[in-house]
N, C-alpha and C positions, 0 to 999 in steps of 0.2 A: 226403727232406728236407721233404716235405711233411707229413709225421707230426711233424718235429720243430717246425716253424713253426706248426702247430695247436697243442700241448702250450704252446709258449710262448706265445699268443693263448689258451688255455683258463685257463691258471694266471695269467694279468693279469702276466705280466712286461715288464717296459721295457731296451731295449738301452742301455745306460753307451755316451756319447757318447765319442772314440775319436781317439787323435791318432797321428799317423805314418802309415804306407805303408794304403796300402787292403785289401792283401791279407796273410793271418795263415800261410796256408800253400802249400808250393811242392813237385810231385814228384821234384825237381830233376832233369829230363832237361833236356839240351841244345837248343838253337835252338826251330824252329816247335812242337814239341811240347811243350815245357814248358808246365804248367796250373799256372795260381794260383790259389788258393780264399782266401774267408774264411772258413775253421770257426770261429776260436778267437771267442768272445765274453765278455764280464762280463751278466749279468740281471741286473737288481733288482726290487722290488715298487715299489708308489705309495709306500708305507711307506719305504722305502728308500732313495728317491731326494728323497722326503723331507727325513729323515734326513741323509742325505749330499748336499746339492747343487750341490757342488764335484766331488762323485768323475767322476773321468775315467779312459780306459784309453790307457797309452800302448803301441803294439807296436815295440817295438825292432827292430833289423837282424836278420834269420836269420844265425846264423855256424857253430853245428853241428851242429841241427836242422832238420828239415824243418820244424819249427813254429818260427813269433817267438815270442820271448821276450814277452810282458805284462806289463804292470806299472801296480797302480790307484794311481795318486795321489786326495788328497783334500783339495789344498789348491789355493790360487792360483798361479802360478809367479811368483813374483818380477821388479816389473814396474819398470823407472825410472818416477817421478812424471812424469805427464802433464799437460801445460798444461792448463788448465783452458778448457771451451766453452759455453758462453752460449748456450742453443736460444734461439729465439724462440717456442719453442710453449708453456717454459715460462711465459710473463705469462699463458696461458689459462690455466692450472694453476688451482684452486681451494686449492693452498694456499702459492700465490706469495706474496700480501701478507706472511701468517705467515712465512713463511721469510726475507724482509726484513726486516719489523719485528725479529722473538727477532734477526737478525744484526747491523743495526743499533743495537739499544737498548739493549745492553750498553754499561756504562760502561767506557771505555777509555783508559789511562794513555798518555802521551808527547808528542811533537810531532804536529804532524797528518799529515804523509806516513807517520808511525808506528801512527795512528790506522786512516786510511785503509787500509793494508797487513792490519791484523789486523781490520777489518771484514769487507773484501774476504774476507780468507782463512775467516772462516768462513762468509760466505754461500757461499762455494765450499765449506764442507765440509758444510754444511744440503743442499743442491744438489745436493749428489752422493751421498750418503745416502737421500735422497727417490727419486730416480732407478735405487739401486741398491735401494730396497724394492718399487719400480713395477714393475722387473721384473723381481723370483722374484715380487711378485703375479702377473704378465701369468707368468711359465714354470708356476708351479701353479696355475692357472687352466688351460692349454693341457693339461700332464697330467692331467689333472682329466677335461680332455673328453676326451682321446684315451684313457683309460680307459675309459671312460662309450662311446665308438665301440666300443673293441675287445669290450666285455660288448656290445654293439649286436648285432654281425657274427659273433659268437657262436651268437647266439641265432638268426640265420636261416639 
């Protein structure tokens, strides 16, 4: 195993984040002695995850293998709309005013509780945009190092 954990730290692979049961395979003996392992995994490169930075592994129920079933999705899973939450850390933001003003200064047709509503609604969608670019900034930034560690540990 330790041959295989080098080879993937040699070749700069990253393990595809992972949804369901923790373990992928099972010898299937009965009671204390049954052992569960995770062999089964997804790699990708920097490139890759990149690329794809939705892809996730889901490992399904075992039903007639000794190994789970995997399965990479590479989308979001379909979420009901979330109320909308107002940090407070965002007025430090450096590009809070901006995100105010472009939401506010748009000229807007109706009554004003109508006004109101589609202002609100799109500083909430300036808001959440901003915050969903800040962090794949801050997760490829993180990959970024932990490449940069894994060539490190590498080398010594």
């Amino acid at each position: 195993m330790d041959h295989f954990n080098s080879f993937i730290a040699n070749a700069s692979l990253l393990e595809v984040r992972f949804l369901g049961d923790q373990y992928t395979w099972c010898d299937n003996n009965a009671g204390p002695k049954r052992i569960w392992l995770r062999l089964d995994r997804l790699l990708t490169n920097f490139a890759g995850s990149l690329a794809f930075p939705n892809l996730k592994l889901i490992h399904k129920p075992l039903i007639l293998s000794d190994h789970c079933p995997l399965v990479a999705i590479n989308h979001e899973p379909s979420r009901f709309p979330r109320n909308f939450k107002f940090f407070r850390q965002w007025i430090q933001d450096e590009d809070f005013q901006t995100v105010i003003s472009c939401s506010w200064d748009t000229n807007t047709e109706g009554p004003p509780l109508v006004k109101l509503h589609k202002n609100l609604l799109r500083c909430k969608l300036s808001f959440s945009s901003l915050q969903k670019q800040k962090k794949e900034d801050l997760h490829n930034h993180i990959l970024g190092t932990s490449l940069q560690i894994q060539h490190l540990e590498v080398k010594l």
